[in-house]
LODRENDREN-487574 format. One record per residue (C-alpha): x, y, z; residue number from 1. Coordinates in Angstrom, 1 decimal. Layout:
REM LODRENDREN-487574
        X        Y        Z   pos
        X        Y        Z   NUM
...
***
This chain:
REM LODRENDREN-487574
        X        Y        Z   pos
    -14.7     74.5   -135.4     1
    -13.4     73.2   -138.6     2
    -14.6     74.6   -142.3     3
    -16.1     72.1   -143.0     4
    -18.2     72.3   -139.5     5
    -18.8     76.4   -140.6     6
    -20.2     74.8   -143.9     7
    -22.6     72.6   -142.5     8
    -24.5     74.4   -140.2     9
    -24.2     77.5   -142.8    10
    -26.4     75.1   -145.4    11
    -28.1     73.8   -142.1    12
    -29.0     77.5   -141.1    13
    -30.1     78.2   -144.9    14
    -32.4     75.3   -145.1    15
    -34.2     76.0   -141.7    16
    -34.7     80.0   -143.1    17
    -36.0     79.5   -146.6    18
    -37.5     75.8   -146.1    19
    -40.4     77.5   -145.1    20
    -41.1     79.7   -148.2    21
    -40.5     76.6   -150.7    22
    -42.4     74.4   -148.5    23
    -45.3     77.0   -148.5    24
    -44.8     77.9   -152.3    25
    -44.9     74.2   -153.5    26
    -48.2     74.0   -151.8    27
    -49.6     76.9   -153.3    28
    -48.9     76.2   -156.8    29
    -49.9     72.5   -156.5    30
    -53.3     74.1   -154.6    31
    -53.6     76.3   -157.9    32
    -53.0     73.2   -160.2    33
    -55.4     70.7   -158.7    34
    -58.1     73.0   -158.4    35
    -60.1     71.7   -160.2    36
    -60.0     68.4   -158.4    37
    -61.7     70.3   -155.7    38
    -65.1     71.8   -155.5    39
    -64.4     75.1   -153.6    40
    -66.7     77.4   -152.5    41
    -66.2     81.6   -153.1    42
    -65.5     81.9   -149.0    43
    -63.0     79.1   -148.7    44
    -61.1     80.2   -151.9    45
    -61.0     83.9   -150.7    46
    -60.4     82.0   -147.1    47
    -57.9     80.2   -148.7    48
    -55.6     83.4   -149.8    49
    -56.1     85.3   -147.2    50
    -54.6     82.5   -145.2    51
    -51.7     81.9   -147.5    52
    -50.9     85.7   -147.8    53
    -50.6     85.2   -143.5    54
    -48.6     82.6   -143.5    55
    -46.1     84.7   -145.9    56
    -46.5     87.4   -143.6    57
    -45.6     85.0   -140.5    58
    -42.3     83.6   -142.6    59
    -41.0     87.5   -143.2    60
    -41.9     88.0   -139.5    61
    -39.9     85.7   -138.3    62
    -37.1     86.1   -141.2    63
    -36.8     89.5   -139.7    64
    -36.5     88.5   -136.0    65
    -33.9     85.7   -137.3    66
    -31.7     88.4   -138.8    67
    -32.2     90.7   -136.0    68
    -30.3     88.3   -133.5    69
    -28.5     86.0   -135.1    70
    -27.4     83.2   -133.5    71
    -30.4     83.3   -131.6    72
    -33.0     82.1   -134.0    73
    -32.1     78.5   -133.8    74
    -32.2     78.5   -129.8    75
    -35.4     77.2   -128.4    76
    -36.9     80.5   -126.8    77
    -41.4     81.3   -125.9    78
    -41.1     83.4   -129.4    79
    -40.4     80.1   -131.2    80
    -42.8     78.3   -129.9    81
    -45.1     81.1   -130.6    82
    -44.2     81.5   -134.4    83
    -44.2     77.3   -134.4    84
    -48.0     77.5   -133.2    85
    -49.4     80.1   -134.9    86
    -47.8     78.1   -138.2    87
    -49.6     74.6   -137.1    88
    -53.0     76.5   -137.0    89
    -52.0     78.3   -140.4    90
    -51.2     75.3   -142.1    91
    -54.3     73.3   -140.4    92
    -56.5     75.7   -141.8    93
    -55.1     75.7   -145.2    94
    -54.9     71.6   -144.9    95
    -58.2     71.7   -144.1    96
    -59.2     73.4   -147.4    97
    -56.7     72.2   -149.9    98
    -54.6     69.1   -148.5    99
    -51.7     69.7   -150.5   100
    -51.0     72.3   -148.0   101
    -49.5     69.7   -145.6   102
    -46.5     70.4   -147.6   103
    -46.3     73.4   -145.6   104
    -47.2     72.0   -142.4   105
    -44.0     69.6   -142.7   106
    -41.9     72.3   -142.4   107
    -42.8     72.1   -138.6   108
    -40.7     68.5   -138.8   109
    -37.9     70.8   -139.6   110
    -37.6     72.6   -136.6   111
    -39.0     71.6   -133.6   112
    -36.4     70.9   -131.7   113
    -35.0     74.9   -132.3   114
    -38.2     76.5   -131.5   115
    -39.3     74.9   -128.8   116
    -37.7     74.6   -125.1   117
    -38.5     71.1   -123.9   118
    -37.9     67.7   -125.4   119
    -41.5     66.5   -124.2   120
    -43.2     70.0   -126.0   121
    -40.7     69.4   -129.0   122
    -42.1     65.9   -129.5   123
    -45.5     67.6   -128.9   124
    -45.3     69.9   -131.5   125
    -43.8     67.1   -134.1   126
    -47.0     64.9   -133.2   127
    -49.3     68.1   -134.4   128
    -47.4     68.4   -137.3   129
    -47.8     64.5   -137.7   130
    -51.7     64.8   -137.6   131
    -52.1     67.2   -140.4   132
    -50.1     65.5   -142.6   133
    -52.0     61.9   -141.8   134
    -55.1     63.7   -142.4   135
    -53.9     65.1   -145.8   136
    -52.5     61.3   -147.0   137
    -56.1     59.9   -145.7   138
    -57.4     62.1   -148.7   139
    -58.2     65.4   -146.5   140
    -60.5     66.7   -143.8   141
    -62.7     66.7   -142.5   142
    -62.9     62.9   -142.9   143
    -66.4     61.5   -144.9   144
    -66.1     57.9   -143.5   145
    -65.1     55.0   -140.5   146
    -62.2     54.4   -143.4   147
    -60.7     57.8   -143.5   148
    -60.7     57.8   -139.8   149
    -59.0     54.3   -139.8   150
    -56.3     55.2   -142.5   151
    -55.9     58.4   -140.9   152
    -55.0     56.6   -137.2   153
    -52.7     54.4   -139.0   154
    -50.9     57.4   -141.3   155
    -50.6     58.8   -138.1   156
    -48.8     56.3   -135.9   157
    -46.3     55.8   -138.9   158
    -45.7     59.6   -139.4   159
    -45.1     60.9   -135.6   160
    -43.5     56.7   -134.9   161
    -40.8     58.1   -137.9   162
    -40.3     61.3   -136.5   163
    -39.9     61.1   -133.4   164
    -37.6     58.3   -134.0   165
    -35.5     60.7   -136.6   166
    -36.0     63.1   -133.4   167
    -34.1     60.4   -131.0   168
    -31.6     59.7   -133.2   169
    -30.9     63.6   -134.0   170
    -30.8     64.7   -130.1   171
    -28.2     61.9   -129.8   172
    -25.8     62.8   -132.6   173
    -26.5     66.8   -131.1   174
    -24.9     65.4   -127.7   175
    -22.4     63.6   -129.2   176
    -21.2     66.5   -131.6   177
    -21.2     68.7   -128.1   178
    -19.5     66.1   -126.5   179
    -17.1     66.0   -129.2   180
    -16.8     69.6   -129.2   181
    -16.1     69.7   -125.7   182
    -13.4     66.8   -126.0   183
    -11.4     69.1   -128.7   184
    -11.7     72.0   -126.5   185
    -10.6     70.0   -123.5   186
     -7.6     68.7   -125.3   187
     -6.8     72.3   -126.9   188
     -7.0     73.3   -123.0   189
     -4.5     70.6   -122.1   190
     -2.2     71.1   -125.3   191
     -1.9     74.9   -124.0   192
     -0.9     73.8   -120.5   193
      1.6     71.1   -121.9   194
      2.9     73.5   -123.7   195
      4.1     75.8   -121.2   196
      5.0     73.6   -118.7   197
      7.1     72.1   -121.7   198
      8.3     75.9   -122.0   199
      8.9     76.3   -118.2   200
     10.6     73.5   -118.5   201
     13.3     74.3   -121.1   202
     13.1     78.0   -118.9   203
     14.2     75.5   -115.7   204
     16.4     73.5   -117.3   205
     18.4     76.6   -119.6   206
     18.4     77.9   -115.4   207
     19.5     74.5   -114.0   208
     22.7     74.5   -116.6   209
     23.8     77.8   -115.8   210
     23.4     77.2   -112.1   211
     25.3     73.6   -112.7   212
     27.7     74.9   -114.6   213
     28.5     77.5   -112.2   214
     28.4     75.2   -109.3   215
     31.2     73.0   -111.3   216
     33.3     76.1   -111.5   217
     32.8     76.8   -108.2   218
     33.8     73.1   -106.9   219
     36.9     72.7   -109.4   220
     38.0     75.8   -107.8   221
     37.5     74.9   -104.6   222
     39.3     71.1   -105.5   223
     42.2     72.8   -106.9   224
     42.6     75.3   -103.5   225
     42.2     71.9   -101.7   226
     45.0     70.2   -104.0   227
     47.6     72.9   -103.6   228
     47.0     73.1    -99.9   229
     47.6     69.5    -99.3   230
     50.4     69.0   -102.0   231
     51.9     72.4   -103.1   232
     52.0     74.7    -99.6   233
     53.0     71.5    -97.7   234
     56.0     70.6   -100.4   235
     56.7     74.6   -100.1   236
     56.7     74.8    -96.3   237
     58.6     71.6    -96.0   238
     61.3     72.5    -97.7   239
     61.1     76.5    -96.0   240
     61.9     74.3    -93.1   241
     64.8     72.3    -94.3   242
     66.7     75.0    -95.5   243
     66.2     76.5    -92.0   244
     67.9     73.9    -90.3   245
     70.5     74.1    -93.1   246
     71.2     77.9    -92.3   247
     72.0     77.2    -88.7   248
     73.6     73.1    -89.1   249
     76.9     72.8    -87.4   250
     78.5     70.9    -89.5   251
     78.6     70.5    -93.6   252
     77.4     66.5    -93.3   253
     74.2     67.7    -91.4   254
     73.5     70.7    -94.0   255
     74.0     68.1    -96.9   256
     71.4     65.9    -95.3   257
     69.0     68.4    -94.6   258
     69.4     70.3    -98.8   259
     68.8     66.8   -100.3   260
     65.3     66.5    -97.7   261
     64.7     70.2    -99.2   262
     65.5     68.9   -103.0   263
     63.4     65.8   -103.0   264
     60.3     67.5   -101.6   265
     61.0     69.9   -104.0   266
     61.0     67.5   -106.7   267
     57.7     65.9   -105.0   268
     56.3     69.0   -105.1   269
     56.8     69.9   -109.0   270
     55.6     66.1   -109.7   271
     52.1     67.6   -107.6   272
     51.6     71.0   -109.6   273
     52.0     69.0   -112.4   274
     49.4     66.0   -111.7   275
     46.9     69.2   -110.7   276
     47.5     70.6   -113.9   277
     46.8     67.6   -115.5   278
     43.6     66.9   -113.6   279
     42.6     70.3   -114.8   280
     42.8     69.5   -118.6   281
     43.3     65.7   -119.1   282
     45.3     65.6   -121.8   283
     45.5     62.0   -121.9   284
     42.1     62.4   -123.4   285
     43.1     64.7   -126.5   286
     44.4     61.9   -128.5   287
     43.0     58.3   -126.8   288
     39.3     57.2   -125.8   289
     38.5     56.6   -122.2   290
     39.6     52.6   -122.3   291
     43.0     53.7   -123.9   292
     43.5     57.1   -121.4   293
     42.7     54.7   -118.4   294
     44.9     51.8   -119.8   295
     48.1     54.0   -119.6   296
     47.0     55.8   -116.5   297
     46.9     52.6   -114.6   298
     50.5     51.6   -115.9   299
     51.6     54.8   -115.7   300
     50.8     54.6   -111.7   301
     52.1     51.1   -111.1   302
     55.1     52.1   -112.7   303
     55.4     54.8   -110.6   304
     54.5     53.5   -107.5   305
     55.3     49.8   -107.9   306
     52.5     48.6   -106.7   307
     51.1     46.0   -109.4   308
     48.2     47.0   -111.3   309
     45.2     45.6   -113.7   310
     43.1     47.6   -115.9   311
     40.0     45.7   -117.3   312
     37.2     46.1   -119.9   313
     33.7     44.4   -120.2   314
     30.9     44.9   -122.8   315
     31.5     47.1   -126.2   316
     33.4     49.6   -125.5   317
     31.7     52.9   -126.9   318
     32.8     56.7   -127.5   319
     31.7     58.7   -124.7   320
     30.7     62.3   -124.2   321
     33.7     64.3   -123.8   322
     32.7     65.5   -120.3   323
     31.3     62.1   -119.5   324
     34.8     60.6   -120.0   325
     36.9     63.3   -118.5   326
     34.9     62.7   -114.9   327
     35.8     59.4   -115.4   328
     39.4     59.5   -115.8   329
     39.3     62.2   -112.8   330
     37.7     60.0   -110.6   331
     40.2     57.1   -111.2   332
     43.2     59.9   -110.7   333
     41.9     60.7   -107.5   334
     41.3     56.7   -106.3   335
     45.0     55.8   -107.5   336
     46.3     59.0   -105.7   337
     44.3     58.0   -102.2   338
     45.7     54.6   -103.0   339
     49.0     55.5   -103.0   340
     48.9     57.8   -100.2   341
     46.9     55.9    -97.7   342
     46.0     52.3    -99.1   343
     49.6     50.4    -98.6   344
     48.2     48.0   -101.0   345
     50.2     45.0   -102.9   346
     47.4     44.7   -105.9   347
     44.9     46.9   -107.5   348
     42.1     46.8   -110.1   349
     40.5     48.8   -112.7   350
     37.4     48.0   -114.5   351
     35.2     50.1   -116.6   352
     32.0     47.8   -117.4   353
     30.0     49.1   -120.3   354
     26.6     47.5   -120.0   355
     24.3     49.2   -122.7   356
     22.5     52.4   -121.1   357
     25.1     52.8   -118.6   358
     28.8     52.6   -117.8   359
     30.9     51.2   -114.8   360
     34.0     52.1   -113.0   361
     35.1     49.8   -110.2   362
     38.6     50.2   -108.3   363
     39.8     47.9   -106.3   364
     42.8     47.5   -103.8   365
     43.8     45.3   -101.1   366
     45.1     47.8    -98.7   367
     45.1     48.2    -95.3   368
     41.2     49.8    -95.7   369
     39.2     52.0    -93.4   370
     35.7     52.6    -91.8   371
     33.6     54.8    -94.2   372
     31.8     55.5    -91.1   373
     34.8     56.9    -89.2   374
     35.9     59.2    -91.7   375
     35.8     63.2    -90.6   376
     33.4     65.5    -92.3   377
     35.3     67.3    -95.2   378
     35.8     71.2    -94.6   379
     34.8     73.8    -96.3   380
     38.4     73.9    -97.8   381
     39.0     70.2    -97.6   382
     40.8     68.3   -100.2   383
     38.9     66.6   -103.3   384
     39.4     62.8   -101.5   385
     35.7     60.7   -101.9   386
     33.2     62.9   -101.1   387
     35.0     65.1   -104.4   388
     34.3     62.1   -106.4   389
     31.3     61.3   -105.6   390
     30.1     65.3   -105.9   391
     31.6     64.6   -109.7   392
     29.9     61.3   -110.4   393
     26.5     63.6   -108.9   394
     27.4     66.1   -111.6   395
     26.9     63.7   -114.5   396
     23.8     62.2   -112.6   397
     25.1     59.5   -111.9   398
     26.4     57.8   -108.4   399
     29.3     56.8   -105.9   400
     29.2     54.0   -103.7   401
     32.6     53.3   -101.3   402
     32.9     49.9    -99.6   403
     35.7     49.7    -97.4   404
     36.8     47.8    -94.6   405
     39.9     48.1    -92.0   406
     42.2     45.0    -93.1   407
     40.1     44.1    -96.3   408
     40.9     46.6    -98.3   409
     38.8     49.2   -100.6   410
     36.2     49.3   -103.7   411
     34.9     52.1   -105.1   412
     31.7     52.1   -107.4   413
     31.4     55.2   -110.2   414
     28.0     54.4   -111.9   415
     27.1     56.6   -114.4   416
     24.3     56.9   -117.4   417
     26.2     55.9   -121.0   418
     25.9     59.0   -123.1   419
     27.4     58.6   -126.8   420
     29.6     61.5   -127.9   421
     27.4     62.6   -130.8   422
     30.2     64.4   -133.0   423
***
């Protein structure tokens, strides 16, 4: 509940307490000023007081129960209704002597609706109230003629018509301020929940880092075992087993054969540990953006390899996020490698596609292919090869796709969400 709310129903709660005593005062001292007007007998003037001095006594009764449980006093309860009856037959008696006491009787239009239970009593007790004031605005009771009576029955349908249309239109603002309440409290209910799922949600995600980040780690390791198994120990063991046959050749030609064997894998094998040392840190990034690091890798390999070679870019080219980039030059280092090894191709193709929320790496070749389906499942300790790339692709949410076909050569789809390097 706002302040301002507090406010209201503090003035609200102040005007239901003392309304009562004004309304009751204002009738006595217009009763004392108009006396005159009327022509009272000893017994109703003494009738009169005593009548006024109970109705003050009723109001300080029911002060006192107010204060002693707050909150209570304006819930419709048997005690209210009591305290609202025995103050109808007050004021009727007091109308009924002086009719400027009907003042005091319209404090009952005040509160019927928080003393007593029921809309059908509540609009009971308002129609009460309603006849002693029409019977004070027909010029008093007990009524002296046909026309009293007739003004009176007319007085009376406007006063309890108004009132218990200001009734309606009160009990419908009350449900609409306690739907309105309950709306706010509803909403301050679902706030609270969005709010910590929002918090369990930064909890998951801080958790989902850590556990990526670790699972990176733990695949980069497990790539570079895979690498210098395939490459390195191979190279090593190779050449182990040249200079074997050196050791026992029988002649000098056939150990001079067998050291330049030894030499070249040798040489292969230093050209490996330094491609996995490059894969581990891409330097080619340090200085370049993505389109210029993938420009001179591509030449770089068809240079190397002789196999002719096209790099490509389509759509605005755009500075990606560091780590964004870095998979992406990986995963092109791993397809040329495969290609060289395995795809005895005459042409390839590289094109990164940058298409507004997302960017696209295609490579091409027109190699000898192979069925996707065919292909073993990688081991534990398996080299990086396709399934490594598309675990990397994955790791920057984003996808793989490999379409291959013995005799038609290979394609390979990298499709990944375009985030800008914010630095």
């Amino acid at each position: 509940m706002t302040t301002r709310d507090r406010q209201i129903d503090r003035r609200w709660e102040q005007l239901h307490t003392w309304g009562p005593y004004g309304l009751l005062g204002i009738s006595v001292v217009l009763a004392l000023a108009s006396s005159g007007l009327f022509d009272y007998s000893t017994a109703e003037w003494y009738t009169g007081w005593a009548l006024a001095g109970a109705a003050l006594v009723l109001q300080l009764w029911w002060h006192g129960t107010r204060s002693r449980r707050p909150g209570r006093g304006r819930t419709p309860s048997r005690a209210g209704t009591v305290y609202y009856v025995v103050r109808w037959a007050l004021a009727f008696a007091l109308t009924w002597i002086d009719p400027f006491f009907a003042f005091y009787a319209a404090s009952g239009y005040m509160d019927a609706d928080e003393l007593i239970p029921g809309v059908v009593r509540q609009r009971i007790g308002l129609l009460a109230s309603a006849v002693i004031v029409a019977g004070a605005q027909a010029g008093g009771m007990p009524f002296g003629s046909a026309l009293q009576w007739v003004l009176f029955a007319a007085l009376l349908v406007a006063n309890s018509g108004l009132q218990m249309a200001v009734a309606h239109l009160t009990t419908q603002e009350t449900q609409r301020s306690r739907e309105r309440t309950e709306t706010i409290a509803e909403l301050e209910r679902t706030n609270a929940a969005l709010q910590q799922a929002l918090d369990e949600n930064a909890a998951l995600h801080a958790q989902l880092l850590v556990q990526a980040r670790e699972a990176g780690v733990a695949d980069e390791r497990r790539r570079l075992a895979a690498e210098i198994h395939d490459t390195i120990a191979q190279g090593l063991t190779g050449i182990i087993a040249q200079l074997q046959v050196v050791a026992s050749a029988p002649d000098l030609t056939i150990a001079r054969t067998h050291l330049e064997r030894a030499s070249a894998l040798a040489r292969h094998s230093l050209g490996e540990a330094r491609r996995s040392v490059h894969n581990l840190a891409p330097v080619a990034l340090a200085d370049d953006g993505l389109p210029e690091a993938l420009k001179k890798t591509v030449a770089e390999w068809a240079e190397r390899t002789g196999i002719r070679a096209e790099f490509t870019v389509t759509g605005t080219a755009e500075q990606l996020h560091e780590e964004l980039a870095a998979t992406l030059l990986r995963i092109v280092q791993e397809a040329l490698s495969n290609a060289a090894r395995h795809a005895r191709a005459t042409r390839l193709g590289v094109t990164l596609s940058f298409l507004g929320d997302e960017v696209i790496l295609d490579i091409r070749d027109d190699g000898r292919g192979f069925d996707p389906d065919a292909l073993p499942e990688r081991t534990r300790t398996g080299g990086f090869g396709l399934d490594g790339m598309r675990a990397r692709a994955e790791r920057i949410a984003g996808t793989l796709t490999i379409e291959a076909e013995p005799g038609h050569g290979t394609a390979v789809s990298a499709r990944v969400p375009l985030v800008r390097d914010d630095r």
